[in-house]
C-alpha positions in Angstrom: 72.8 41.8 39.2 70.5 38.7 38.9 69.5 40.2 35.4 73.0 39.9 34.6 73.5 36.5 35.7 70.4 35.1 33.6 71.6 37.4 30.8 75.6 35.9 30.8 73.5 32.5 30.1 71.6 33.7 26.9 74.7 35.1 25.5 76.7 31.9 26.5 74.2 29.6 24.7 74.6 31.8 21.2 78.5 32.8 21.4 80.4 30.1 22.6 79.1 27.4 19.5 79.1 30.1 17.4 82.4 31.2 18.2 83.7 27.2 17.7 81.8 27.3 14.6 84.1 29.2 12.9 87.1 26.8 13.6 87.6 24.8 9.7 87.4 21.7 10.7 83.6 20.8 12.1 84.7 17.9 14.7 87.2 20.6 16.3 84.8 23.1 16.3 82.1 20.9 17.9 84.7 19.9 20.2 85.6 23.1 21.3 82.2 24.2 21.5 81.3 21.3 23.8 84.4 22.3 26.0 83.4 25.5 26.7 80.0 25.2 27.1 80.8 22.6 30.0 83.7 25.0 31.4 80.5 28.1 31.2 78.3 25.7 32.9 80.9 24.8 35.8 81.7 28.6 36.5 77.9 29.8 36.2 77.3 26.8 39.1 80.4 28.0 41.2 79.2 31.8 41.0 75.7 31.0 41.7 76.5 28.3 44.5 79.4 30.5 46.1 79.5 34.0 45.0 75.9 35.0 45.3 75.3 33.9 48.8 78.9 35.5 50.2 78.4 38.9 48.4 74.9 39.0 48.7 73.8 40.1 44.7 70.4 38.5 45.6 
């Protein structure tokens, strides 16, 4: 599971801008890609902070 995790992180770093990247106009696009990077970042912390240590994946 803790491969999993450290993967979901690689792919989040690649997909997310690239996915905004596609949007036609670049300050959207950079805008949305800066939106869901932070929203990927907040719901990595909560599932590392509160979902590993209650279901014990580690």
């Amino acid at each position: 599971m803790a491969k999993l995790i450290l993967l979901s992180v690689l792919v989040a770093t690649i997909a997310l801008p690239g996915a905004a990247a596609r949007d036609a106009h670049p300050w959207r696009g950079m805008k949305k890609a800066i939106v869901w990077v932070a929203l990927f970042n907040m719901a990595y912390a909560y599932g590392v902070l509160v979902l590993v240590p209650r279901y014990g994946f580690g």
